[in-house]
NUPA-800396 format. One line per field, with one value per atom (N, C-alpha, C): atom name; x, y, z. Coordinates in steps of 0.02 Angstrom, whole numbers. Each point is the difference from the previous one (the first is absolute). Layout:
% residues N
atome	[CA / ...] $
xx	[X / ...] $
yy	[Y / ...] $
zz	[Z / ...] $
This chain:
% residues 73
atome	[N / CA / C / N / CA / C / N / CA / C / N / CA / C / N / CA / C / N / CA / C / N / CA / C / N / CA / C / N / CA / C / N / CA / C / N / CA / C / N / CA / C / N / CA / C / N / CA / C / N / CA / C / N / CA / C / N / CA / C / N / CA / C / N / CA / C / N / CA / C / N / CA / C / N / CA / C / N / CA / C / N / CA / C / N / CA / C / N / CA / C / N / CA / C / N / CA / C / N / CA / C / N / CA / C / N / CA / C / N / CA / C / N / CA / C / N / CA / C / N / CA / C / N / CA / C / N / CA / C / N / CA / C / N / CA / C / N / CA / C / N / CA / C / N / CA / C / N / CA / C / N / CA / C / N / CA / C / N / CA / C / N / CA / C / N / CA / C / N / CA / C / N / CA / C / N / CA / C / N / CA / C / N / CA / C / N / CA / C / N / CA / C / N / CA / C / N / CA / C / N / CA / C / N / CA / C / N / CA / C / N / CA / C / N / CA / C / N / CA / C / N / CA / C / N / CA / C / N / CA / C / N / CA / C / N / CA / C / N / CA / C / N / CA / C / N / CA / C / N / CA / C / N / CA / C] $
xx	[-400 / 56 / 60 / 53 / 49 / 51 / 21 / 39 / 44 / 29 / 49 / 41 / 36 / 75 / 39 / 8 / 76 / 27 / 42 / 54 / -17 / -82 / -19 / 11 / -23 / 14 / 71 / 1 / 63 / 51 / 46 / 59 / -17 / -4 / -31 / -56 / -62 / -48 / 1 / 47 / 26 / 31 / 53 / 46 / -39 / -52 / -51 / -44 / -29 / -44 / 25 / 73 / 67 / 18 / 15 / 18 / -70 / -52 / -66 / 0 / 14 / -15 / 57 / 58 / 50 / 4 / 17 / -2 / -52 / -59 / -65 / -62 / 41 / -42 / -71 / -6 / -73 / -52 / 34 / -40 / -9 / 52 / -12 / -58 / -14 / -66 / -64 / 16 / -73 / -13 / 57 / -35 / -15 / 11 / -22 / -76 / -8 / -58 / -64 / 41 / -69 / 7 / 42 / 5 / -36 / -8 / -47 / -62 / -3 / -89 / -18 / 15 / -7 / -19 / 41 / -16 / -43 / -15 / -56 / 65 / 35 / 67 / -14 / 57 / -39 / 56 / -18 / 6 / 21 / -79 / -17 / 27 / 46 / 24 / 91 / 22 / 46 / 9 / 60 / 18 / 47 / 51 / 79 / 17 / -36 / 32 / 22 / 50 / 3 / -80 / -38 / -54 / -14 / -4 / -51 / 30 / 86 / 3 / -11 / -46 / -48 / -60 / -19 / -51 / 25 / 63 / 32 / 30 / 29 / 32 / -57 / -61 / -32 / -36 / -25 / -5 / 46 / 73 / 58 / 12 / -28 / 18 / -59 / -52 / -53 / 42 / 10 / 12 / 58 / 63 / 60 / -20 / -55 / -27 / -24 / -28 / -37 / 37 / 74 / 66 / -7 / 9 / 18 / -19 / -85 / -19 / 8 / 4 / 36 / 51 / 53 / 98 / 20 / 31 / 27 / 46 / 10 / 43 / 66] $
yy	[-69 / -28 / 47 / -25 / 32 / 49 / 51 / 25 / -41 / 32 / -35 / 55 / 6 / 41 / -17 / 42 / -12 / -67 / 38 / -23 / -84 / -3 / -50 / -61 / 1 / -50 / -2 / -73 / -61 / 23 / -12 / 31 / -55 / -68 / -62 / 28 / 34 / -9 / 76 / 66 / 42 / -30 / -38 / -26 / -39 / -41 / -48 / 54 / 49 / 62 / 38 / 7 / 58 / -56 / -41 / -39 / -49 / 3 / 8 / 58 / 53 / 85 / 2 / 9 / 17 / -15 / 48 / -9 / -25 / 34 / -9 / 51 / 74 / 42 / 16 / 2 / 7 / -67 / -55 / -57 / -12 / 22 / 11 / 42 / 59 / 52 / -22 / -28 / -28 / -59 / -63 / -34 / 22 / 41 / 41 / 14 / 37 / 40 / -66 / -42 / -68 / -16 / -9 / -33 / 71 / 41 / 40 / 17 / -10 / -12 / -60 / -70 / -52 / -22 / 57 / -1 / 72 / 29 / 73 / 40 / 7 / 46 / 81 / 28 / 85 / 18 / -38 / 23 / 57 / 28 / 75 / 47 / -11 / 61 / -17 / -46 / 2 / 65 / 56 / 45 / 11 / -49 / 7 / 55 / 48 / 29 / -35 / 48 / -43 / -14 / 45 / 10 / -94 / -17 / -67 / -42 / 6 / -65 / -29 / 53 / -16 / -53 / -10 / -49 / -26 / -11 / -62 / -64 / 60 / -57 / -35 / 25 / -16 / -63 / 7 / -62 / -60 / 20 / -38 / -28 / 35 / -53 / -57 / 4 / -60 / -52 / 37 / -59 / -25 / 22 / -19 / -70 / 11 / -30 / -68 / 19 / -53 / -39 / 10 / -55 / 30 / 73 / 9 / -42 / 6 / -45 / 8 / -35 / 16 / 4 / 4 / 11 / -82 / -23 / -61 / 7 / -88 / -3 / -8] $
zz	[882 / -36 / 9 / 32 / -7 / -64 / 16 / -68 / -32 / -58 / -33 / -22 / 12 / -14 / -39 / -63 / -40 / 23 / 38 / 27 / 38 / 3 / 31 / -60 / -59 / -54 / 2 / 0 / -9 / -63 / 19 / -59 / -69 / 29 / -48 / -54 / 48 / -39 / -35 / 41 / -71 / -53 / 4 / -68 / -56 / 40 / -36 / -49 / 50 / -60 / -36 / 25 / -54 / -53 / 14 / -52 / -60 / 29 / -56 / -20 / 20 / -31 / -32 / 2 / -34 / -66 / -58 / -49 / -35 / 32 / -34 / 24 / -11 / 40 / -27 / -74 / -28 / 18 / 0 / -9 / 75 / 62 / 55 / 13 / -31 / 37 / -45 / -46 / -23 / 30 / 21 / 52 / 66 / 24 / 67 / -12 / -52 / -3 / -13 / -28 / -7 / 89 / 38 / 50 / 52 / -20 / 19 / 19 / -106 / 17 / 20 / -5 / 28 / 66 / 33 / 89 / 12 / -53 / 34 / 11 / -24 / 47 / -14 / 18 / -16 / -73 / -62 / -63 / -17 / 31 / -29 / 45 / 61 / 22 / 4 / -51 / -29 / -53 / 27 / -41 / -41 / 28 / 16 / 16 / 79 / 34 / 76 / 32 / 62 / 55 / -16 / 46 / -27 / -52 / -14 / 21 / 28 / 38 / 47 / 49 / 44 / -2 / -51 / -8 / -49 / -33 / -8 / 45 / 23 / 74 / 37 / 9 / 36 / -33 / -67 / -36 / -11 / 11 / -6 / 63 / 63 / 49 / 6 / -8 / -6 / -48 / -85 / -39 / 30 / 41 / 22 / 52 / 39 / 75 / -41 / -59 / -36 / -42 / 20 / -45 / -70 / -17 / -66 / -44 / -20 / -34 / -80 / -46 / -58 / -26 / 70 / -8 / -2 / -39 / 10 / 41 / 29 / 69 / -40] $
């Protein structure tokens, strides 16, 4: 499977996830963390340091590939 780069997601489908996130940052990371465990994601090596956005991104490009499931259109 090919990578996915930043820069590779659609300006559309940033504004679509900035604009579900915006102005809802707590209720934003607690739906993350359900949308987490839901798919097996790596939860538990969420630190909020930069090292953990390594296996964030990496969970985020599957759910991205998989049409942002849960984000309304």
């Amino acid at each position: 499977m090919a990578r996915l780069l930043p820069h590779q997601v659609s300006v559309a489908d940033a504004h679509r996830l900035w604009d579900f996130v915006a102005g809802s940052e707590q209720r934003w990371l607690t739906r993350l963390a359900h949308w987490l465990v839901a798919t097996e994601g790596p939860i538990k090596a969420l630190d909020f340091t930069v090292d953990s956005l390594v296996p964030l991104w990496a969970w985020y490009v599957e759910w991205y590939r998989g049409g942002l499931p849960g984000v309304p259109d």
